[in-house]
N, C-alpha and C positions, 0 to 999 in steps of 0.2 A: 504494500500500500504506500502510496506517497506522503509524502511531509506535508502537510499545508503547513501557510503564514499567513497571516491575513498583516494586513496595515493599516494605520487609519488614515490615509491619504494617497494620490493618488504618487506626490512630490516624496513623502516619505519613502517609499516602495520603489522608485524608481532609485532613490539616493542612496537605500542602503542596498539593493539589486546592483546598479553599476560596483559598487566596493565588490560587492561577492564576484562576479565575474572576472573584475579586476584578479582580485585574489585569484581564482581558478586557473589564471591565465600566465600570473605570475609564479606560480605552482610549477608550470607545466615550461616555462622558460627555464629557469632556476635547476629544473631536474633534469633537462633535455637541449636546453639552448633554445628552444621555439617552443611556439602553442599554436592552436588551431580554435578559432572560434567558429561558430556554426548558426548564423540568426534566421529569423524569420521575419516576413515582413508584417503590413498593413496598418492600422491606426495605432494600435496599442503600444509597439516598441518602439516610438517613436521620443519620448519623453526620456527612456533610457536609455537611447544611442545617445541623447545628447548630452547626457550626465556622463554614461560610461568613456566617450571621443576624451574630456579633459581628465581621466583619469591620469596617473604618473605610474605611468608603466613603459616597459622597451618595446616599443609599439613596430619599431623595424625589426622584429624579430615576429611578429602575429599575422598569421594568415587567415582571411577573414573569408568565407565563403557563406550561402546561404543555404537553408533546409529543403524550398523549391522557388520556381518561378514561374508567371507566369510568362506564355511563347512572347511577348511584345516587344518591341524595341529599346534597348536603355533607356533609352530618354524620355518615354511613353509614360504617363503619367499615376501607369498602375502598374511600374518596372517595381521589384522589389531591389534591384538592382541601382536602379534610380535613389528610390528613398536611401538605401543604404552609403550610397557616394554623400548624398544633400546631409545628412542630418549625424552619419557615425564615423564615416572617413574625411573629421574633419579638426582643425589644433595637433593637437598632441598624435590623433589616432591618423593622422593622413599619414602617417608613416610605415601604417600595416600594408602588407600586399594582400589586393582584394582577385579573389576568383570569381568568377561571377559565372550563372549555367546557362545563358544564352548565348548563343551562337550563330550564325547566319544563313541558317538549312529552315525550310521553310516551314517545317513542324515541329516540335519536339520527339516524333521519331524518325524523321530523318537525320536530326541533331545529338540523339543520345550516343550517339559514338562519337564523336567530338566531345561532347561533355563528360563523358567518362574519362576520357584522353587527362581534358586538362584536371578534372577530378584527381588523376592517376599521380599529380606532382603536388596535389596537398598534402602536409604531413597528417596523418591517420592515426591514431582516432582522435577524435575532438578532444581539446581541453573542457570547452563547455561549448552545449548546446541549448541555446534559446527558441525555444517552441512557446506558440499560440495555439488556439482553438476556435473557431468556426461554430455557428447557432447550431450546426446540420453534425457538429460531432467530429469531423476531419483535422488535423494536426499534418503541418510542412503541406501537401499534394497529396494526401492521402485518404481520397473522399471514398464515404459512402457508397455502394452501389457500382461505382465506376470499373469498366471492364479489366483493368489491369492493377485492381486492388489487389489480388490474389498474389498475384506475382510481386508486385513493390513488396508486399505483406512476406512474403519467404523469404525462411532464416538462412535458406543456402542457394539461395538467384546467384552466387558470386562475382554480383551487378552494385554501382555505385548508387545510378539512378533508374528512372523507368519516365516513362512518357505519359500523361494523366490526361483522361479526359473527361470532366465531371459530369454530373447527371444534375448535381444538387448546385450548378455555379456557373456563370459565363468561363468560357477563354483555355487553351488546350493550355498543359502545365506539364514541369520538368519537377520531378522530387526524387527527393534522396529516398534509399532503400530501408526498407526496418533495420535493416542488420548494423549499417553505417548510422545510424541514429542511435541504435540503442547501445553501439561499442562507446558513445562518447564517455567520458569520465565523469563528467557530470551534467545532470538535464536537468532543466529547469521549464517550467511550464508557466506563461505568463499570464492572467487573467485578470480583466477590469470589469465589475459591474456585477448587480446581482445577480441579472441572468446567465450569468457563464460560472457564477457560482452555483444558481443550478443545474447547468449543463452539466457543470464538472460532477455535482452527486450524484445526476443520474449516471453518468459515466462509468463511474466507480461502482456503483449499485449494477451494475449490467456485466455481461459476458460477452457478446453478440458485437464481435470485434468488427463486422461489415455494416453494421448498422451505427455504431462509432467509431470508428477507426483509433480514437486516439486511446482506445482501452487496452490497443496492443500497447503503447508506452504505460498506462496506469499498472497493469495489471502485469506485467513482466516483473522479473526477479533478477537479469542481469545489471542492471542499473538502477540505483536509486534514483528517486524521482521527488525535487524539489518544488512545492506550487505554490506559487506567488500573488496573492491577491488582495485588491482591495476596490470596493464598492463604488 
């Protein structure tokens, strides 16, 4: 079962969340020479790239990659890749090397071999991994119902990514594998608002890993599972 935290703000959560990452990140420098962080996009982690960016850490040592994306252009206004240049690779953190899983092939399955490619020269496994959740239950790319949940979902695809196409969401999407998700060192799960606090206890009250996907992170034993929330 996971840890919750609750906060009572949404400023508090984000400030003592950047330190913890910071920390994880600094862990994984210190015992290794680098670290890997691993975010995710959309409204929520927006407040803590921009605490985590002024952190005091060896930022030219951290490779920053993300959980999924969706197929659009960098610069597209629903790039997670996008938000992540504007709001976390910036001060102190523009110094990380960012990877990012778009590529210039017209889908995401014509692109997951390139993406895997450049996937292949981040260092592995994450120092920390920052995951969100979705009304509909999904975590990174990893929707409900969608024809190649099954496959992202296997512990031995010996695939980085997989190519997503939702049922429950506009826009074809690139996401990381369970297996690569759940080797990070530490996962953290970010949530704002009551209803994702309900989401979240239904999540955990369920089994039915295709009906929430993110139950396969809740409900695994190889990683602990840190949850972050506040109202």
């Amino acid at each position: 079962m996971a840890h919750f935290a609750e906060f009572p703000s949404v400023q508090t959560l984000n400030q003592s969340f950047a330190r913890k990452v910071a920390g994880g990140l600094r862990q994984g420098i210190d015992a290794r020479g680098h670290a890997t962080l691993v975010v995710s996009g959309g409204r929520t982690p927006l407040g803590l790239f921009e605490q985590l960016a002024q952190q005091p850490l060896a930022w030219d040592k951290v490779v920053i990659t993300l959980a999924d994306e969706r197929w659009v252009d960098p610069d597209d206004e629903l790039s997670n890749e996008r938000l992540v240049r504007r709001a976390l690779l910036t001060g102190p953190a523009a110094a990380a090397t960012f990877v990012g899983l778009k590529n210039s092939r017209a889908t995401p399955e014509e692109g997951a071999a390139v993406t895997e490619a450049a996937l292949a020269l981040v260092p592995w496994p994450a120092d920390v991994l920052v995951l969100g959740m979705g009304a509909d239950g999904h975590t990174a790319s990893l929707f409900p119902g969608a024809a190649n949940l099954p496959a992202a979902l296997a512990m031995d695809s010996g695939r980085r990514c997989f190519a997503m196409s939702p049922v429950t969401a506009p826009l074809a999407r690139l996401t990381l594998s369970l297996p690569v998700l759940l080797s990070s060192r530490h996962i953290y799960l970010h949530l704002v608002g009551e209803a994702k606090r309900e989401q979240y206890e239904q999540a955990e009250q369920g089994e039915d890993v295709n009906e929430m996907p993110v139950r396969a992170i809740l409900h695994q034993h190889q990683t602990p599972v840190d949850v972050y929330w506040t109202a």
